[in-house]
C-alpha positions as a Python dict, from the first residue, in 0.01 Angstrom:
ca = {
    (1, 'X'): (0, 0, 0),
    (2, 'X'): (155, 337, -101),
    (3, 'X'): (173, 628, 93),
    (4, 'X'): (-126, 873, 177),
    (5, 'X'): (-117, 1159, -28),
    (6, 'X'): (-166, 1400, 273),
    (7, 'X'): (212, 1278, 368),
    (8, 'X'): (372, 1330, -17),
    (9, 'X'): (478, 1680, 66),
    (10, 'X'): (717, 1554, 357),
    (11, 'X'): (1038, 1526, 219),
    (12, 'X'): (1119, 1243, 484),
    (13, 'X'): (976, 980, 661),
    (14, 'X'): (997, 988, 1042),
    (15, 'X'): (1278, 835, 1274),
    (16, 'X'): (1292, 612, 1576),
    (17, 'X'): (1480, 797, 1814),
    (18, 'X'): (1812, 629, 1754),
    (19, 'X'): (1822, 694, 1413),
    (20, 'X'): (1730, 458, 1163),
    (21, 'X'): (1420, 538, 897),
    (22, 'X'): (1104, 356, 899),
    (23, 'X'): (845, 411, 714),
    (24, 'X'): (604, 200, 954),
    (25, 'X'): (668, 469, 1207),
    (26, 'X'): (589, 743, 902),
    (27, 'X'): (232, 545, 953),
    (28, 'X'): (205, 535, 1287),
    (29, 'X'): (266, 929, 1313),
    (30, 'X'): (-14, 1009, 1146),
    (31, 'X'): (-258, 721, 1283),
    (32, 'X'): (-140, 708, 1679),
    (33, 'X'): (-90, 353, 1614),
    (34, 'X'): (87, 122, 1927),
    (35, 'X'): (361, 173, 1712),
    (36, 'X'): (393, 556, 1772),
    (37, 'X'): (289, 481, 2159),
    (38, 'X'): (523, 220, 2235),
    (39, 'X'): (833, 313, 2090),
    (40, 'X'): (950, 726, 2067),
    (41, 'X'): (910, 826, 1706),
    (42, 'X'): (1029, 1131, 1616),
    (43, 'X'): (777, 1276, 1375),
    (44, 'X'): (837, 1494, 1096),
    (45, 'X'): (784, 1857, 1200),
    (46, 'X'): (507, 1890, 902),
    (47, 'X'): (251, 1672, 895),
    (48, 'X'): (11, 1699, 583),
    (49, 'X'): (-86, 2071, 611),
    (50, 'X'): (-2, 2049, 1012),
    (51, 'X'): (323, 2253, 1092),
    (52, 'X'): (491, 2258, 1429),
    (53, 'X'): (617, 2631, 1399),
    (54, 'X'): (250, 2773, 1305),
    (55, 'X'): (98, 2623, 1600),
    (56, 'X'): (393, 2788, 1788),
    (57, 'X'): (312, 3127, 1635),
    (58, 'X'): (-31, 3024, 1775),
    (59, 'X'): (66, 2985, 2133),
    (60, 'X'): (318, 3279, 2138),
    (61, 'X'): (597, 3001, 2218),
    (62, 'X'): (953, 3116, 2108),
    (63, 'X'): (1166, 2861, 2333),
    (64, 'X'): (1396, 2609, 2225),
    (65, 'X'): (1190, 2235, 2127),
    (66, 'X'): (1459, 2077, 2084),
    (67, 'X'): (1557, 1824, 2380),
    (68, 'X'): (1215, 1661, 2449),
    (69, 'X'): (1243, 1707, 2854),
    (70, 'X'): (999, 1821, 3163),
    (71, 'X'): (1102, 2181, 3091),
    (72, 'X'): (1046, 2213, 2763),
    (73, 'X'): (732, 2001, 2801),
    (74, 'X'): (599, 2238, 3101),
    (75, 'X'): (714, 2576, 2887),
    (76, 'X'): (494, 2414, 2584),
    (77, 'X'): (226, 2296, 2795),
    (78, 'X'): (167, 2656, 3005),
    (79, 'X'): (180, 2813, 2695),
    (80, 'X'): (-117, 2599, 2544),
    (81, 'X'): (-375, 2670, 2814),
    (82, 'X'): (-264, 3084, 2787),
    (83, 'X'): (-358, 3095, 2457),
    (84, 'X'): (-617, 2857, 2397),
    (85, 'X'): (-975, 2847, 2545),
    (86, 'X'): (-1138, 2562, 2684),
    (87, 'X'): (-1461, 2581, 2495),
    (88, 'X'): (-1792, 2416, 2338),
    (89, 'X'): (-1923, 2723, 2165),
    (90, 'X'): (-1953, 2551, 1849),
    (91, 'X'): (-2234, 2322, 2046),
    (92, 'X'): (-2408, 2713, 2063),
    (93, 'X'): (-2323, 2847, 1727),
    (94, 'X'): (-2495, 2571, 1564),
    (95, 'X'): (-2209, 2373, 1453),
    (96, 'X'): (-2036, 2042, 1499),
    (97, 'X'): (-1692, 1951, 1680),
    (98, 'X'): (-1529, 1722, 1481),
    (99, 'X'): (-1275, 1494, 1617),
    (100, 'X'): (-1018, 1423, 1284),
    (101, 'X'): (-674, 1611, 1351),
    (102, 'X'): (-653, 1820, 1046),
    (103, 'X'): (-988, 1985, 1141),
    (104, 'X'): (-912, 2022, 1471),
    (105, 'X'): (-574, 2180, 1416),
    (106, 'X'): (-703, 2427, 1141),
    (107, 'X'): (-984, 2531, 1417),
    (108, 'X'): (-703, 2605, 1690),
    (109, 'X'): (-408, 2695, 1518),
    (110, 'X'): (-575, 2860, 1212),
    (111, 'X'): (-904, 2981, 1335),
    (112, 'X'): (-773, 3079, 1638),
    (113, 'X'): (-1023, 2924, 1815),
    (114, 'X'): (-1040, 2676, 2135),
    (115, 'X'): (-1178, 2338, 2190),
    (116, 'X'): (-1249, 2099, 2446),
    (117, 'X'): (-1055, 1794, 2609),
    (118, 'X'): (-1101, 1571, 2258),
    (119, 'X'): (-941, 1843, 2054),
    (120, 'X'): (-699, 2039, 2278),
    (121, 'X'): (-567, 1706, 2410),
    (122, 'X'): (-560, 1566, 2054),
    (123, 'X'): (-340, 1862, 1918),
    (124, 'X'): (-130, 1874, 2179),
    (125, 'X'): (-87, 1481, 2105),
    (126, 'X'): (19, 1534, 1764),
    (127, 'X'): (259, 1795, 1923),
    (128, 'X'): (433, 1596, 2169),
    (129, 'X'): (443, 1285, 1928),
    (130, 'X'): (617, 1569, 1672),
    (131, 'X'): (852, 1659, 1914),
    (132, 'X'): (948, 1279, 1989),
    (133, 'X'): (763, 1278, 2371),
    (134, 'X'): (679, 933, 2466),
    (135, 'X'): (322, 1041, 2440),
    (136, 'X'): (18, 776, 2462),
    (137, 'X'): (-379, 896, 2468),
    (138, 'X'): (-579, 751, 2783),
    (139, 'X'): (-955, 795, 2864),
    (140, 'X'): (-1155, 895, 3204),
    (141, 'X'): (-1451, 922, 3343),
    (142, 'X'): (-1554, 1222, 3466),
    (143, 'X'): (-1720, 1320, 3790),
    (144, 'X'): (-2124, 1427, 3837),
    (145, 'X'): (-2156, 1611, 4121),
    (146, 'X'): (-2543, 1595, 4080),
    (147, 'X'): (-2564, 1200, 4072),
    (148, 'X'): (-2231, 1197, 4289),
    (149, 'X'): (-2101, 959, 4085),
    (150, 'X'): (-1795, 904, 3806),
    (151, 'X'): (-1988, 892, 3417),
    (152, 'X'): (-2050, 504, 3354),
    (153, 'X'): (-1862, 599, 2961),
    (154, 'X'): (-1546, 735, 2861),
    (155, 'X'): (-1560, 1133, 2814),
    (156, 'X'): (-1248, 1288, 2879),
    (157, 'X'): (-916, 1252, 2688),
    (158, 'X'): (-599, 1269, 2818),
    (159, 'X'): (-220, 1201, 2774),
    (160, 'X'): (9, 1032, 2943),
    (161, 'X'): (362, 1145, 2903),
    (162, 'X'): (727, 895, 2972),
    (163, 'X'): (1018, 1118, 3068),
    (164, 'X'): (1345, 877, 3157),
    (165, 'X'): (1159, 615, 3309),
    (166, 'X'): (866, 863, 3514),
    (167, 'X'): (491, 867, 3373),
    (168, 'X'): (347, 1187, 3401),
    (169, 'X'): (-17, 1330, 3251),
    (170, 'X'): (-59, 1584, 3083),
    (171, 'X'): (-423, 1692, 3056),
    (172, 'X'): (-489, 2063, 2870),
    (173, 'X'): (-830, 1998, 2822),
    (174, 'X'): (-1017, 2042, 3109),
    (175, 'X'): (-1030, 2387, 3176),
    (176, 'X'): (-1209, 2667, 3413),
    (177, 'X'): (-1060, 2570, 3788),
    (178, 'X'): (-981, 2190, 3773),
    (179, 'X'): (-701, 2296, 3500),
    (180, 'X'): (-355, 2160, 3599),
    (181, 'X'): (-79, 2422, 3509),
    (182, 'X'): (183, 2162, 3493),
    (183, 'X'): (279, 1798, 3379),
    (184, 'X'): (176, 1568, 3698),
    (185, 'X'): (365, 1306, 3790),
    (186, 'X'): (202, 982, 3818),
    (187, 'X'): (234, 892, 4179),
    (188, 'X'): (-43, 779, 4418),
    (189, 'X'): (-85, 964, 4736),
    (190, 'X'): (88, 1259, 4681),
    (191, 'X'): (-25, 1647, 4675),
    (192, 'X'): (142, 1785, 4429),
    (193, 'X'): (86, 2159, 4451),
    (194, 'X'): (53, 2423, 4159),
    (195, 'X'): (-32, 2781, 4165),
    (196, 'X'): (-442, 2682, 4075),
    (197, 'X'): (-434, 2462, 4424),
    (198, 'X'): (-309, 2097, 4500),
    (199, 'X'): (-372, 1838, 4296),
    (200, 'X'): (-344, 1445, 4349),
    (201, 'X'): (-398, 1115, 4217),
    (202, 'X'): (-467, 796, 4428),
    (203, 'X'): (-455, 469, 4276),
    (204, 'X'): (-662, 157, 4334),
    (205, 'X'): (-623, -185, 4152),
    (206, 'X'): (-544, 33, 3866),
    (207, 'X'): (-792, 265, 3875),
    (208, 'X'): (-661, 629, 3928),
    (209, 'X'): (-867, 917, 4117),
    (210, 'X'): (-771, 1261, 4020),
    (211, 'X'): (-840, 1518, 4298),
    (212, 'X'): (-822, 1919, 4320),
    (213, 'X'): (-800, 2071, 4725),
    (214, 'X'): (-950, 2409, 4650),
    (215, 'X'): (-852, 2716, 4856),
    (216, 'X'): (-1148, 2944, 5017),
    (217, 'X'): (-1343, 3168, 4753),
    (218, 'X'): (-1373, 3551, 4820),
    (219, 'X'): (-1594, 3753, 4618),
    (220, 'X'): (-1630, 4136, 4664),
    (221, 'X'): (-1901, 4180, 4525),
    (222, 'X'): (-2205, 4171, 4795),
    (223, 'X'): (-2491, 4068, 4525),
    (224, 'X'): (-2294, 3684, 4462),
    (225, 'X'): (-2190, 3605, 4856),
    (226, 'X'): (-2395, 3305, 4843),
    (227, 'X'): (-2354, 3168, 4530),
    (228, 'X'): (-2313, 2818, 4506),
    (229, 'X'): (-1965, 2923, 4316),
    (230, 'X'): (-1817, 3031, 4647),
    (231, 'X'): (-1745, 2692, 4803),
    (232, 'X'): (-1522, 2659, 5102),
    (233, 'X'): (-1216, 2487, 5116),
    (234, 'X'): (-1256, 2119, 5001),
    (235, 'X'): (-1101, 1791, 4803),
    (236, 'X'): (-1327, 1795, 4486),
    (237, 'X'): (-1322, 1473, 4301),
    (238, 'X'): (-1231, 1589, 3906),
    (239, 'X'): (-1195, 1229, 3699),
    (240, 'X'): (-1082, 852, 3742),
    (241, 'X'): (-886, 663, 3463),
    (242, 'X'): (-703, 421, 3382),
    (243, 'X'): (-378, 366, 3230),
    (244, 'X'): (-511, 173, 2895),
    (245, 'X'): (-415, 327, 2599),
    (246, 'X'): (-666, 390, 2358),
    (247, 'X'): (-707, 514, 1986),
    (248, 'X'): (-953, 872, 1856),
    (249, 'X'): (-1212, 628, 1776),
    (250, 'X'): (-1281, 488, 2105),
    (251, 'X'): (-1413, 884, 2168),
    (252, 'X'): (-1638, 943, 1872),
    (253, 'X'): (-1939, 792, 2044),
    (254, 'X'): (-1903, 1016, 2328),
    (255, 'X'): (-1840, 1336, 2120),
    (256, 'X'): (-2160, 1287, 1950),
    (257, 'X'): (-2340, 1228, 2266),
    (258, 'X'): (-2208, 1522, 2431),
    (259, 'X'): (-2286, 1791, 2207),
    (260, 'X'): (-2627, 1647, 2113),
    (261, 'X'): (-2807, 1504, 2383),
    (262, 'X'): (-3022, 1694, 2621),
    (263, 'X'): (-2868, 1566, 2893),
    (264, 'X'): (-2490, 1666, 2871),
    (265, 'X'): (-2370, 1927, 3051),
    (266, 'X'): (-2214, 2059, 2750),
    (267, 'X'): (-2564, 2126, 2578),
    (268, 'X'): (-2713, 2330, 2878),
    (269, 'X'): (-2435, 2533, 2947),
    (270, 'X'): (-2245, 2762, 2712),
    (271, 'X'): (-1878, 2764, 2869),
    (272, 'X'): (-1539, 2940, 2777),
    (273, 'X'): (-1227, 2979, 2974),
    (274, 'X'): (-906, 3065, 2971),
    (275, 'X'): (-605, 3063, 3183),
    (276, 'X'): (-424, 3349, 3282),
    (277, 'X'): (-64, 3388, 3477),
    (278, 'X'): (-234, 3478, 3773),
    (279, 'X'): (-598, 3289, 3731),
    (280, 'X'): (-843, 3252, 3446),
    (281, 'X'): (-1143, 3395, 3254),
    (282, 'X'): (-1460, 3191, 3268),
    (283, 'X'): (-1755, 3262, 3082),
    (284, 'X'): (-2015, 3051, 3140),
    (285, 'X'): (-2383, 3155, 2978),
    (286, 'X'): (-2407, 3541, 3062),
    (287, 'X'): (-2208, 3497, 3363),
    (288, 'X'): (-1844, 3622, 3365),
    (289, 'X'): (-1625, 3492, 3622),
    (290, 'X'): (-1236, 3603, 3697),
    (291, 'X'): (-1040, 3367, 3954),
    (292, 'X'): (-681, 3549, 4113),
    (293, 'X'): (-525, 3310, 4274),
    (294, 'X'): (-407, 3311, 4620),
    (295, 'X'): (-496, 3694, 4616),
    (296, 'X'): (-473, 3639, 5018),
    (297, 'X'): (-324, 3319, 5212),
    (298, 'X'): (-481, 3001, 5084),
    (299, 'X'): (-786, 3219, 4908),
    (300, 'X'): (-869, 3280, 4581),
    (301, 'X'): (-1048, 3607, 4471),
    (302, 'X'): (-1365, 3537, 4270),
    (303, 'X'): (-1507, 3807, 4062),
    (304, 'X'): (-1880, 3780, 3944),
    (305, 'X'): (-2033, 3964, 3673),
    (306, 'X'): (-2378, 3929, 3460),
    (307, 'X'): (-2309, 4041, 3116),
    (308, 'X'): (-2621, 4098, 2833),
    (309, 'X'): (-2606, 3947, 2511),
    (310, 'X'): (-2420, 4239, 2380),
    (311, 'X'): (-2146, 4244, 2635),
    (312, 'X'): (-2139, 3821, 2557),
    (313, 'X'): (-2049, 3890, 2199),
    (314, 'X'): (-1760, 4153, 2292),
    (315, 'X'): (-1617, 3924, 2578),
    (316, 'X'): (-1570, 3632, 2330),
    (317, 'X'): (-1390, 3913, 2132),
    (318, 'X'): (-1184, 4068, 2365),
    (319, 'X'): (-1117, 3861, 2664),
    (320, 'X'): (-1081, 3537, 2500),
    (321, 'X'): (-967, 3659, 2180),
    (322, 'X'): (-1176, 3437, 2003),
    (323, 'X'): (-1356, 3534, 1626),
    (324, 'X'): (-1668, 3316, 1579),
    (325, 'X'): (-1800, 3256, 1239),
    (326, 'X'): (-2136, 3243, 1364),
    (327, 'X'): (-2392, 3357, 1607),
    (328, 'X'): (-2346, 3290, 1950),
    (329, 'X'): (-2626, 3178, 2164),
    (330, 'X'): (-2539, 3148, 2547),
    (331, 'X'): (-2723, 2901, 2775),
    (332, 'X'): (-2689, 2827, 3090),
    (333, 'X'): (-3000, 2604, 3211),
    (334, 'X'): (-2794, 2359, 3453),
    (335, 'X'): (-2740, 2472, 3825),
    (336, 'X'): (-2395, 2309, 3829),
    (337, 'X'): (-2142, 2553, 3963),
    (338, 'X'): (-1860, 2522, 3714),
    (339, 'X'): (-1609, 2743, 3907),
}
């Protein structure tokens, strides 16, 4: 079988790390295959019409890519969730989130636009796999606070990253305050504290808990003092996974369910954020949230503002920096606080 004809315009096929060409691994780059997970295959830094260096001009990144290591990893990573939102308002502007890589790169990278965990973690895949991380996709389950219980289907996507013998996940998909802001080691039982909070896994017969301790919530403003967004200090359960890896397909049903069914979360509630260097941005239906984090000693600063349709449109625009092609139309129907 020859060659797709997406891949003609790359002068040469990928290398295993340890130099020797293969044009199995030129496959496996562009499918995710086992091959590509279980063996460190240093893609070509085009893809089709993917380039590394645009979707660096996309996340402002200037820093050296060479060395595949935690630093460079953390410096791509923290860049990523700066410059692109976690969002679903395609779900709201009446059109469809596709999962296929091309798409979703010419939606972030080109569009400017965000995404949620199935395309911001399936980018930054094809990033890390560029770059010749050790990079393999993994699935969760996310938690319902309203049925307090984990979803009985895969929804989330994730990565899990190998850096000289230490598994760490990388997750830049899951946005608003459960965001990590750095690679977490995967170790059961231990806090690992970031700037949004401490995070931790624990692990049990192989399935792993992910956990966020959030600090107190102060809001100045008088008129939200009781919102259900101002939640005292507490473990919040975020996901459980496990370490299987798994292929873009195994997500399609799920990505189809939750943008169409009347029940997902993702439906009822119009949501974009975005991660700052102190906090983030959340907009969620007509209600505009900014977090500053540990503003005092182990509290976070909550800011709450009701915006009109009008002032909707412009915050897209100028707080997210996000262009839409089509009308917006925020919801927010669910009672779920999402910050």
């Amino acid at each position: 079988m020859g060659l797709p004809q997406t891949c003609s315009a790359i002068p040469h096929p990928p290398k295993l790390l340890g130099g020797q060409l293969n044009f199995q691994a030129f496959r496996a780059c562009r499918t995710g295959s086992s091959l590509a997970r279980n063996q460190r295959v240093l893609c070509p830094l085009q893809s089709g019409n993917m380039n590394i260096t645009e979707y660096f001009t996309r996340i402002s990144y200037n820093g050296s890519y060479k060395n595949p290591d935690l630093e460079t990893l953390t410096a791509i990573f923290q860049h990523h969730i700066r410059a692109v939102p976690f969002e679903n308002l395609s779900i709201h502007c009446g059109e469809t989130i596709k999962l296929d890589l091309e798409p979703v790169y010419d939606k972030i990278v080109r569009k400017k636009r965000g995404g949620w965990c199935m395309e911001n973690n399936h980018l930054l895949y094809w990033v890390l796999k560029t770059l010749g991380y050790d990079t393999t996709i993994i699935g969760a389950k996310v938690y319902s606070p309203e049925e307090n219980a984990y979803n009985h289907h895969i929804n989330h996507l994730l990565l899990k990253v190998v850096l000289d013998g230490k598994a760490y996940i990388v997750d830049g998909g899951f946005g608003l305050v459960y965001q990590m802001w750095q690679p977490m080691e995967l170790i059961s039982g231990k806090d690992q504290s970031q700037v949004p909070g401490i995070f931790r896994f624990t692990e049990d017969n192989g399935i792993w808990y992910f956990e966020k301790i959030k600090r107190k919530q102060y809001n100045p403003n008088q008129s939200f003092s009781n919102s259900n967004n101002l939640e005292k200090n507490a473990c919040k359960k975020v996901y459980l996974f496990t370490l299987e890896p798994r292929e873009i397909e195994d997500f399609r049903p799920q990505n189809v369910y939750l943008q169409t069914s009347p029940d997902s979360l993702f439906v009822t509630k119009s949501i974009c954020s975005l991660q700052t260097t102190d906090g983030l941005w959340a907009l969620v239906g007509w209600k505009l949230t900014k977090v500053k984090y540990n503003y005092k000693e182990n509290m976070d600063m909550v800011e709450i503002t009701t915006l009109t349709d009008e002032e909707v449109e412009k915050t897209v625009k100028d707080k997210f920096r996000i262009m839409l092609d089509h009308k917006l139309i925020p919801v927010n129907s669910s009672g779920l606080s999402m910050v």
